[in-house]
VOPA-759256 format. One record per residue (C-alpha): x, y, z; residue in one letter; residue number from 1. Coordinates in steps of 0.2 Angstrom, whole numbers, always signed. Layout:
REM residues N
SITE      px      py      pz   fido   zaba
SITE       X       Y       Z      A    NUM
...
//
This chain:
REM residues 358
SITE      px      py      pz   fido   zaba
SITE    -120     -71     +47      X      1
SITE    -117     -82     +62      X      2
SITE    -102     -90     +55      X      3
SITE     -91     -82     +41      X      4
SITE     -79     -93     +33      X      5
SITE     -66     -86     +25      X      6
SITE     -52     -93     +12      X      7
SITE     -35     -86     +14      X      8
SITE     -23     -89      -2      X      9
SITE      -5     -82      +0      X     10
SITE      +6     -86     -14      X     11
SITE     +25     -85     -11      X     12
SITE     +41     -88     -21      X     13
SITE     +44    -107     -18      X     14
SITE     +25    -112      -8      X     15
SITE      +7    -108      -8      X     16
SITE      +1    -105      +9      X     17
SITE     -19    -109     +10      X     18
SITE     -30    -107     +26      X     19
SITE     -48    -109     +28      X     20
SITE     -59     -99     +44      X     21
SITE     -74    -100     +55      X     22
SITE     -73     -83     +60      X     23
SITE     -56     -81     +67      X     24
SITE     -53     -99     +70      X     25
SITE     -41    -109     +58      X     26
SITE     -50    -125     +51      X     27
SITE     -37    -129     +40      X     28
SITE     -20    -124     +34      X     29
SITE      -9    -131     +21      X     30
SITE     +10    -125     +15      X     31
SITE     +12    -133      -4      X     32
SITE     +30    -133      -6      X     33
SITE     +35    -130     -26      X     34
SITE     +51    -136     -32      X     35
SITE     +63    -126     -43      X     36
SITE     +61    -140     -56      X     37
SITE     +42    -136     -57      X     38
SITE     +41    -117     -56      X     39
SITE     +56    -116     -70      X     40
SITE     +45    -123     -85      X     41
SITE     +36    -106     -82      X     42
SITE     +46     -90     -90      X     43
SITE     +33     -77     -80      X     44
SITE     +25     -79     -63      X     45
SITE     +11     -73     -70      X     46
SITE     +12     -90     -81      X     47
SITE     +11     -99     -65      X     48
SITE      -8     -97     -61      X     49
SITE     -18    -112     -67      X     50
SITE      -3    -121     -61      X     51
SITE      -5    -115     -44      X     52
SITE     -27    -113     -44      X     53
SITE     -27    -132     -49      X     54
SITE     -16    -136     -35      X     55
SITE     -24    -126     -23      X     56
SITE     -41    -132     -26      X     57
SITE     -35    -151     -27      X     58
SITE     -29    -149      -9      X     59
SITE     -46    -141      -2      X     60
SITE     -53    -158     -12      X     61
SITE     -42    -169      -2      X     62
SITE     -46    -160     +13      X     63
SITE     -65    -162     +11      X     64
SITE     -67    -142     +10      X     65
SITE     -83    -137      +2      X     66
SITE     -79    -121      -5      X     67
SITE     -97    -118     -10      X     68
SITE     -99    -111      +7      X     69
SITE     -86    -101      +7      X     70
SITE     -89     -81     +10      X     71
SITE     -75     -72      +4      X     72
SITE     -56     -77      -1      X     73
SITE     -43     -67      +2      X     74
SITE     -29     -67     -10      X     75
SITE     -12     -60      -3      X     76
SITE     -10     -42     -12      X     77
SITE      +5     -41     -24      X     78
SITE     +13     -25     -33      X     79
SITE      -1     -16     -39      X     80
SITE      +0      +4     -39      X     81
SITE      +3     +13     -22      X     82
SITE     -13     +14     -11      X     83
SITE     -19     +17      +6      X     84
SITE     -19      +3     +20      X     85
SITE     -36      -7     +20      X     86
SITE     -44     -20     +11      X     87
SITE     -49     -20      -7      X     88
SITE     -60     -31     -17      X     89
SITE     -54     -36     -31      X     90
SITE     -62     -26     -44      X     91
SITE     -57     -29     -66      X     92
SITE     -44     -12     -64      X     93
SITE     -36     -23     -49      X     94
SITE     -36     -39     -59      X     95
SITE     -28     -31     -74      X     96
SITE     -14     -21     -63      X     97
SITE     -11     -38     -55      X     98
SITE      -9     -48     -72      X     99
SITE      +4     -37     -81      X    100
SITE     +13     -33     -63      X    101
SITE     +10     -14     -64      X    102
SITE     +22     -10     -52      X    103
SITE     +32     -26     -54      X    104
SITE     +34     -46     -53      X    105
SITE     +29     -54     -36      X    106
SITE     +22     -73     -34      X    107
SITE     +10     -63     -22      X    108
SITE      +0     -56     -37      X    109
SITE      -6     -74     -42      X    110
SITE     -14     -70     -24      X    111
SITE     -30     -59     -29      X    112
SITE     -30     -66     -48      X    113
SITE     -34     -83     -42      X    114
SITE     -46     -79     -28      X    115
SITE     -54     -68     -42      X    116
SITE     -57     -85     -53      X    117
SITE     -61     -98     -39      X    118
SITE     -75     -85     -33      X    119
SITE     -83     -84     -51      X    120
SITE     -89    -103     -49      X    121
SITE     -96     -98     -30      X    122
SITE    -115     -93     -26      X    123
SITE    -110     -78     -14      X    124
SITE     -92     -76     -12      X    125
SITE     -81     -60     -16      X    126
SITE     -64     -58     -18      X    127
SITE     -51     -45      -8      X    128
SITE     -35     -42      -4      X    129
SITE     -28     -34      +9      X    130
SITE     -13     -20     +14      X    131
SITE      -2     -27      -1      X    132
SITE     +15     -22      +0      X    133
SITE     +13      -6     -10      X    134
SITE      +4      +4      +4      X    135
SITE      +8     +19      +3      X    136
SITE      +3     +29     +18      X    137
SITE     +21     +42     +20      X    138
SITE     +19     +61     +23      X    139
SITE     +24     +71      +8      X    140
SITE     +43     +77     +18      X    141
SITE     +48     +57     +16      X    142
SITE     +48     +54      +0      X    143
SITE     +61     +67      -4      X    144
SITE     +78     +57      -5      X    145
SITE     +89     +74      -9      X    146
SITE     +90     +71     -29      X    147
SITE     +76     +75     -40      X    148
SITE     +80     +62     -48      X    149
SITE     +76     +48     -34      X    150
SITE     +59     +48     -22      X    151
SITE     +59     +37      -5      X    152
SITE     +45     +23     -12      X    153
SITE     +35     +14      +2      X    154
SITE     +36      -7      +0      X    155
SITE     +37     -13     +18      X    156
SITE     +27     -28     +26      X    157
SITE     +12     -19     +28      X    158
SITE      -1     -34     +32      X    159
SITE      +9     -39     +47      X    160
SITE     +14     -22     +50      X    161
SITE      -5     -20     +51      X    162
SITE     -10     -34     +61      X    163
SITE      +2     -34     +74      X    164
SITE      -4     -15     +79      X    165
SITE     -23     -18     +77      X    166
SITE     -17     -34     +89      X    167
SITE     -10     -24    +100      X    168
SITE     -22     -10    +101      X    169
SITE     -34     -21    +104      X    170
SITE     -25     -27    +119      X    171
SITE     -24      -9    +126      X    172
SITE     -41      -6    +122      X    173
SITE     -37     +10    +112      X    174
SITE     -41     +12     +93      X    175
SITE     -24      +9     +83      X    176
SITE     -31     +26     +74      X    177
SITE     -27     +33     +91      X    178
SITE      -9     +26     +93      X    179
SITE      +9     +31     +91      X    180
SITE     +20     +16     +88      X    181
SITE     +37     +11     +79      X    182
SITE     +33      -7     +71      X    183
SITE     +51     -17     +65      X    184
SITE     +47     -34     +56      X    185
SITE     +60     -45     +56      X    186
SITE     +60     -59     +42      X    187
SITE     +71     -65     +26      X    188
SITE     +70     -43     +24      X    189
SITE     +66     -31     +38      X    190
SITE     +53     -14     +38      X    191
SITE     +55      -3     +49      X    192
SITE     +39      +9     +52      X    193
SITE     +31     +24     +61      X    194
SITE     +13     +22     +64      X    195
SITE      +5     +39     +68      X    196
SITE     -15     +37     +70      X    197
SITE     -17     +23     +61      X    198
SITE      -6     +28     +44      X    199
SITE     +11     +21     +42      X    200
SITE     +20     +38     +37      X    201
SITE     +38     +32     +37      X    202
SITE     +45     +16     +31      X    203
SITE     +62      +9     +22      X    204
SITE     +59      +1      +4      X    205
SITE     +63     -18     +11      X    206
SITE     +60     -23      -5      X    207
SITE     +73     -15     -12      X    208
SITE     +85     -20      +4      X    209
SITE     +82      -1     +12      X    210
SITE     +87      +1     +28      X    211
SITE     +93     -12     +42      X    212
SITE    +103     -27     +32      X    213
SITE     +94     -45     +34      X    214
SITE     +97     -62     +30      X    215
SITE     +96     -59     +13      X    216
SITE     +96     -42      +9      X    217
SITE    +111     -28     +11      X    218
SITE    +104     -14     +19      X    219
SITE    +107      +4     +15      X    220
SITE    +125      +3      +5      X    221
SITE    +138     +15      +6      X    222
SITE    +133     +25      -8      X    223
SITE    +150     +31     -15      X    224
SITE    +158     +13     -15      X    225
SITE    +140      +8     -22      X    226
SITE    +140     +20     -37      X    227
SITE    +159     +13     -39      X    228
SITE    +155      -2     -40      X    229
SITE    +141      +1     -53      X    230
SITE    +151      +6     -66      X    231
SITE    +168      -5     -63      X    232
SITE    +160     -17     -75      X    233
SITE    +161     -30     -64      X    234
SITE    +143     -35     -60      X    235
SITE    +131     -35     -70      X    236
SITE    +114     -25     -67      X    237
SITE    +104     -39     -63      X    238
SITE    +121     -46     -51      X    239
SITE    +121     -29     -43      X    240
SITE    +103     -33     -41      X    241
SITE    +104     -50     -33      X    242
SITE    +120     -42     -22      X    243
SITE    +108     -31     -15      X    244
SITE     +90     -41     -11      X    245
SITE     +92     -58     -11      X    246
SITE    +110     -61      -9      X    247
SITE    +115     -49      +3      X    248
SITE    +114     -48     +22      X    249
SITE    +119     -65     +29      X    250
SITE    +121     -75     +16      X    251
SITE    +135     -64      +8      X    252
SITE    +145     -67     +24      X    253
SITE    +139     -85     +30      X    254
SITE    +131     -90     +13      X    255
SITE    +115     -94     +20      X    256
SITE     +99     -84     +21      X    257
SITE     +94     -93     +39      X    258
SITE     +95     -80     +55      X    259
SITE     +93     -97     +66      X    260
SITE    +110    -104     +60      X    261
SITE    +119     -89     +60      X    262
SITE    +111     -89     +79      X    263
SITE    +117    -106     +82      X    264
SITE    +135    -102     +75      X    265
SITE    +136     -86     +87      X    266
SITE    +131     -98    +103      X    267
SITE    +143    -107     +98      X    268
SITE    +156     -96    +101      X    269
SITE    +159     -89     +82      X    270
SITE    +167     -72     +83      X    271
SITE    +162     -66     +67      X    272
SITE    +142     -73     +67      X    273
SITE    +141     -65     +85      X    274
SITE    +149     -49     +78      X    275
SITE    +136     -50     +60      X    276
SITE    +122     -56     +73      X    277
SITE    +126     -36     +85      X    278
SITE    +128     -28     +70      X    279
SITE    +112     -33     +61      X    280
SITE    +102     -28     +78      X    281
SITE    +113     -12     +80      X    282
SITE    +106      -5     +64      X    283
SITE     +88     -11     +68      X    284
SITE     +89      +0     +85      X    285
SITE     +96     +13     +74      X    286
SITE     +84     +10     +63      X    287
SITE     +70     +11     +77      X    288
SITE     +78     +28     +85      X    289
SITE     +75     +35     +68      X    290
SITE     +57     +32     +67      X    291
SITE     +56     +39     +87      X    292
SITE     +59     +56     +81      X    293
SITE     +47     +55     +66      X    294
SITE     +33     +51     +80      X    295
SITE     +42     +69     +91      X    296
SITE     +47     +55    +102      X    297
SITE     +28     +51    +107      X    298
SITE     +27     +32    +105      X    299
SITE     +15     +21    +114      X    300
SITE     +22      +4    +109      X    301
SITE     +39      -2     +99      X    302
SITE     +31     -21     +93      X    303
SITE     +45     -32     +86      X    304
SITE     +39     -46     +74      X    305
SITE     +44     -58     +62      X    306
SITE     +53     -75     +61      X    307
SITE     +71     -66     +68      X    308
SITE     +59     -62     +82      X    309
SITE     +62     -78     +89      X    310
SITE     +81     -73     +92      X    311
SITE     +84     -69    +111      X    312
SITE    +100     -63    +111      X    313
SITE     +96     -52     +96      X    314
SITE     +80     -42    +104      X    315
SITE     +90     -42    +119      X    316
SITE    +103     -32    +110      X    317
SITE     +88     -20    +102      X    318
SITE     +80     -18    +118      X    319
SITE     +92     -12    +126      X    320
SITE     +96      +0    +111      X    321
SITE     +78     +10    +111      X    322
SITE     +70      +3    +127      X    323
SITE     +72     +22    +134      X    324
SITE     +61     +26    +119      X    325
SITE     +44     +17    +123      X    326
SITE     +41      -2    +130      X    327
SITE     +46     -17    +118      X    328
SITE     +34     -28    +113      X    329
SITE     +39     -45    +106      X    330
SITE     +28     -54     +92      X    331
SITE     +38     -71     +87      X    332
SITE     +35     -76     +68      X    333
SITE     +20     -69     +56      X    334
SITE      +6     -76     +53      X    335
SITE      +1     -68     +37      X    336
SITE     -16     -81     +35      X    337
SITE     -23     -75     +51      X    338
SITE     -19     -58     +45      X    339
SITE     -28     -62     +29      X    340
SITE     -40     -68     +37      X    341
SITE     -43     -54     +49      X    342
SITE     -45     -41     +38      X    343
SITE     -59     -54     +28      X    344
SITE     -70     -52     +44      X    345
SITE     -68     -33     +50      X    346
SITE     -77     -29     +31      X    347
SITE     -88     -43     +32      X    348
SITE     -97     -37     +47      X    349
SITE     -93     -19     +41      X    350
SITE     -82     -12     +55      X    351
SITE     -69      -6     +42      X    352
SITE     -74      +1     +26      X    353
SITE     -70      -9     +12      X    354
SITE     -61      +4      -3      X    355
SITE     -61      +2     -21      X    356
SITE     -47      +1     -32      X    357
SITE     -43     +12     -44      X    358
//
């Protein structure tokens, strides 16, 4: 093939992202906004699939995309059962883990589940998904938390994680299965990762609000004052929940989920935003330390991605936390179509194996 062209669908909360490729040039790309007034006639996301497949493929109509060329779509993988970095195709065991939400309820598991369906009506296409969430890559020592009764879980960013250190491997002309590096992406949560020869083998549970607080989520609580809380009968499970992903971080003290306003409040002289703003990087260069001796301090590269990326003050602040550790490499924003994308052509013209599901 020439000229692969690739379909990237990446379903979130509030929008469906679409991308088409020629290779690894973006030919088109499209952000379908979904108002809370049309999502909430639908009691599951799962419920949400035709909705969102005839939307998608009304927009690739407008836009004159004939998907009948298309080679492979790659649907953005949801909470399926832990696996290995890589790309999957999406085989019936995957559909069905996708459909109930094995390991859970995630607008990103409409992702593979609709790719799955468009590419039933194509002549040649297949379906994938690729590093979901759920990759699972940590050495046995971090899953133990301290209680039997708990195991560390690995939930981090894992196709930007990916991307951004096959990016910058590539740029150094070494394998990333050769490389040592500490990769923190910065978004609405924030992963902090240690990549040892390819495999991520610590991470926080960002999902869960692990690690660093955010713009939304709390970060790793005081345990004691958490447990307290619990049972003081003032929340309830699902408001401890929220408390902890979704309306931690940020918007618990500025109620607002956007680093770039709580950026602009610190500029402008706001005490407490500037203090929030230090505070946030201070536990992401902790955060960082912490990964530097799981790699025994051998780290090639510490990449910084993610929208907060974009904050200047902020990775200054970290970089002159852990800049003694390894160089600092900034990645502004993610680009999760590109990534999608990406990994559609390395197992299209076989230069990564492409594993089964099961």
């Amino acid at each position: 093939m020439d000229k692969i062209k690739i379909l990237a669908i990446n379903p979130g909360s509030t929008s469906t992202k679409i991308a088409v490729y020629h290779n690894d040039k973006s030919v088109f790309l499209k952000t379908i906004r979904h108002s809370v007034e049309e999502l909430d006639k639908y009691d599951k996301i799962s419920d949400q699939f035709a909705f969102r497949k005839e939307i998608i493929l009304k927009e690739l109509l407008d836009a004159d995309i004939c998907i009948d060329k298309i080679d492979a779509i790659m649907g953005r993988g949801g909470l399926i059962k832990p696996v290995e970095g890589g790309v999957y195709e999406v085989n019936e065991k995957l559909r069905q883990d996708l459909e109930v939400g094995v390991m859970g309820e995630h607008a990103s598991n409409l992702g593979g589940l609709i790719a799955l369906d468009i590419v039933k009506t194509l002549p040649s296409a297949r379906a994938f998904i690729a590093n979901p969430v759920v990759v699972d890559e940590l050495q046995d020592v971090a899953r133990i938390s301290g209680h039997p009764e708990f195991e560390r879980v690995s939930i981090f960013h894992a196709l930007n994680h990916k991307a951004i250190a096959r990016q910058f491997a590539k740029s150094r002309d070494v394998p990333y299965e050769e490389m040592n590096l500490i990769i923190a992406h910065l978004g609405g949560g924030i992963s902090v990762g240690a990549h040892y020869h390819g495999k991520v083998i610590d991470v926080n549970n960002a999902l869960d609000g692990e690690g660093p607080f955010s713009p939304e989520r709390s970060g790793t609580l005081p345990a004691g004052q958490l447990a307290k809380m619990c049972y003081d009968q003032k929340y309830s499970h699902k408001e401890m929940k929220k408390m902890i992903t979704g309306k931690g971080g940020f918007m618990a003290y500025f109620g607002t989920n956007s680093s770039y306003e709580v950026e602009l409040m610190a500029k402008d002289g706001n005490e407490k935003a500037k203090l929030l703003q230090d505070a946030m990087a201070y536990q992401i260069g902790k955060s960082i330390g912490e990964m530097a001796t799981v790699l025994h301090g051998e780290v090639h590269g510490i990449l910084v991605t993610g929208g907060v990326a974009n904050n200047k003050e902020l990775i200054s602040y970290v970089r002159n936390m852990v800049g003694f550790i390894a160089p600092v490499f900034v990645y502004p924003g993610e680009d999760e179509m590109s990534a999608l994308a990406m990994n559609g052509l390395l197992v299209l013209r076989n230069e990564v194996e492409c594993k089964e599901y099961k």
